[in-house]
C-alpha positions as CSV (number, residue, x, y, z in Angstrom):
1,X,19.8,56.8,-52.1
2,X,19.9,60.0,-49.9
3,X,17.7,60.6,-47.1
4,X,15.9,64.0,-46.5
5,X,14.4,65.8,-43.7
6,X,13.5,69.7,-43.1
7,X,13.6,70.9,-39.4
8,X,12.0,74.7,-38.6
9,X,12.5,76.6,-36.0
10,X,10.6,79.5,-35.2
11,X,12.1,82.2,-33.8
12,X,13.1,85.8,-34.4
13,X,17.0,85.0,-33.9
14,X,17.4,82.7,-36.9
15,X,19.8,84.6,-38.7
16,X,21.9,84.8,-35.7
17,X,21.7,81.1,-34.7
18,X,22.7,80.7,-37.9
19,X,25.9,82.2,-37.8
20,X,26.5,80.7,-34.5
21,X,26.1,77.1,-35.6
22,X,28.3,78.0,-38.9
23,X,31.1,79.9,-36.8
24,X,31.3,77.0,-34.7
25,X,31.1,73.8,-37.2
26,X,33.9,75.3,-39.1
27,X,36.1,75.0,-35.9
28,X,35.4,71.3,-37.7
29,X,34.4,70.4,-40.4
30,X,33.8,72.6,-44.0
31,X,31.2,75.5,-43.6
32,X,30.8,78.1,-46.2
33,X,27.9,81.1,-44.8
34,X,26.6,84.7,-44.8
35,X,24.0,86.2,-42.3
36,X,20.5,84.5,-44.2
37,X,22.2,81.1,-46.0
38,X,24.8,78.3,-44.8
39,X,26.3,74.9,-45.8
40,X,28.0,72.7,-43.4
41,X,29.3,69.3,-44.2
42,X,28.0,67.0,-41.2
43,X,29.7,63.7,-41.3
44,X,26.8,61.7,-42.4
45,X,25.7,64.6,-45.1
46,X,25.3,68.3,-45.9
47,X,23.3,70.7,-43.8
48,X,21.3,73.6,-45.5
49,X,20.6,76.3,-43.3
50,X,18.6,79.4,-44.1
51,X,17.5,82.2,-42.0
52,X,14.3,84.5,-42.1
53,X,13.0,87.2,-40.1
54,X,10.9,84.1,-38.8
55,X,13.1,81.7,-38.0
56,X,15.7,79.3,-39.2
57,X,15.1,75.9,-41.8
58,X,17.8,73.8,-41.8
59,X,17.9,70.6,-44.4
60,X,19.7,67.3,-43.6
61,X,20.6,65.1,-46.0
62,X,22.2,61.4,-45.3
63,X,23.4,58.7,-47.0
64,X,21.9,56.2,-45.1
65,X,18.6,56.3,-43.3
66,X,21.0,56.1,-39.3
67,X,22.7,59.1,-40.6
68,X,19.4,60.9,-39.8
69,X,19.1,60.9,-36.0
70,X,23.0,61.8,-35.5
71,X,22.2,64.9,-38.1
72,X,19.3,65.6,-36.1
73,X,21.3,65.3,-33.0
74,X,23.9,67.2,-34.0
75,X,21.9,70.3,-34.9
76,X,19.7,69.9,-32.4
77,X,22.1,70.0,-29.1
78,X,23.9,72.7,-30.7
79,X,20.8,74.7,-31.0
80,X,20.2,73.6,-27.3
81,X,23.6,75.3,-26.5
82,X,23.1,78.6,-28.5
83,X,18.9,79.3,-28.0
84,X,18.8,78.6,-24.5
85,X,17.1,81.6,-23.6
86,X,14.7,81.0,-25.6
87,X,13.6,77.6,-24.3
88,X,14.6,75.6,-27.3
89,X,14.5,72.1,-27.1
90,X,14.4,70.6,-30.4
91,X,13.7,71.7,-33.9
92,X,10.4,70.7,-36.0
93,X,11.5,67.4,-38.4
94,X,9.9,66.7,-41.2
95,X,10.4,64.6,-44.3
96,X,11.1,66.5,-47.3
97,X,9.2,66.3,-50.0
């Protein structure tokens, strides 16, 4: 059974964190994007990542219910990297529905 969650980040930057996180997964691991939509296949599961003029949604997905935290991790300390000017600490998690 896949595990789910939906982090938000709001911010009016999202379609260039977006690209930022995609450029540099795909140093990695598979990434396929464009400037509002990517895919990146994390380890533990692929990431969705879309981009508004509002911010940036990105949706984990794991095979197990550990594979959650290291997703979370993962995007999250990347973000850290990228949207340090804008004080960004960790995204908003939430199941999906």
């Amino acid at each position: 059974m896949a595990h789910h969650e939906i982090g938000r980040f709001e911010t009016p930057n999202g379609s260039k964190y977006l690209q930022q996180l995609c450029k540099h997964f795909a140093h990695k691991i598979a990434v396929t994007y464009d400037a509002e939509q990517g895919t990146a296949a994390l380890p533990m599961g692929p990431a969705q990542l879309r981009a508004d003029p509002e911010g940036l949604t990105i949706e984990i997905e794991a095979d197990s219910a550990e594979g959650l935290p290291r997703a979370r991790a993962i995007i999250d300390d990347h973000l850290a990297r990228f949207a340090f000017r804008e004080d960004f600490t960790t995204m908003n998690w939430q199941p999906a529905a």
